[in-house]
N, C-alpha and C positions, 0 to 999 in steps of 0.2 A: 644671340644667334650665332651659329657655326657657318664656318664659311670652309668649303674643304677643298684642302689644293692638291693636286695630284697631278700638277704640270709646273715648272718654274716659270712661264710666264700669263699664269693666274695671278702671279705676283702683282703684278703691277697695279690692276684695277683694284685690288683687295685694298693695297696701302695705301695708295692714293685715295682710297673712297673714305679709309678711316679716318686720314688727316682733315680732307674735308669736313667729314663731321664732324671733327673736331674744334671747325674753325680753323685751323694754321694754314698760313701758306709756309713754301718750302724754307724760306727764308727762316723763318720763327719754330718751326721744327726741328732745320738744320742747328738754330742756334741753342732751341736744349739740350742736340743731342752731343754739342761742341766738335761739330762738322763745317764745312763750306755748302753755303746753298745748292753751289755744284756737284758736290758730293752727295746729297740727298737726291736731287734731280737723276744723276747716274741712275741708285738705288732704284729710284722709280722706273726710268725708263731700260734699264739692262739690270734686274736683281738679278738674274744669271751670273755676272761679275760682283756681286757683293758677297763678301764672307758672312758663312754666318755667323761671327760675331757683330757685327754692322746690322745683318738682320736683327740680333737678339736686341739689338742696342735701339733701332726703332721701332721695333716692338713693347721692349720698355717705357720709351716716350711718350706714345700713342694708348698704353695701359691697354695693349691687348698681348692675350699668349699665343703658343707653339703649343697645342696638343696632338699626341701621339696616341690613334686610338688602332686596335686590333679591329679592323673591316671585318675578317670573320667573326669576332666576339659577337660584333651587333648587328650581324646578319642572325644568328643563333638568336639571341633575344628575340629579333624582329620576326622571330618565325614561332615563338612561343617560348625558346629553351631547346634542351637536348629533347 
């Protein structure tokens, strides 16, 4: 399922909701991604202040990606084509 952000603080609920599924709390997240729990709490509550490399890095963790889609492409499909 896609989940599409188009504001930085979509963030939050997004990441949050996938660790949950995942089972982790922050503690055991932060510790795969060899972070401080603190650190990962940050991420959640202010990802506005996390680089994205930090992003890419609990995204890695969590085994979800960053897709980059063209909104007008799939407007076009969604409408039939040219």
């Amino acid at each position: 399922m896609d989940f599409p952000v188009r504001t930085v603080d979509q963030l939050e609920p997004i990441l949050r909701s996938f660790r949950k599924t995942r089972g982790l709390t922050q503690l055991e997240l932060a510790g795969q991604m060899g972070v401080t729990q603190q650190a990962l709490s940050l991420l959640e509550t202010a990802p506005h202040r996390a680089s994205f490399e930090r992003l890419l890095a609990v995204c890695a963790a969590l085994d979800v990606e960053i897709v980059f889609r063209d909104r007008r492409l799939q407007q076009v499909a969604a409408n039939g084509g040219w």
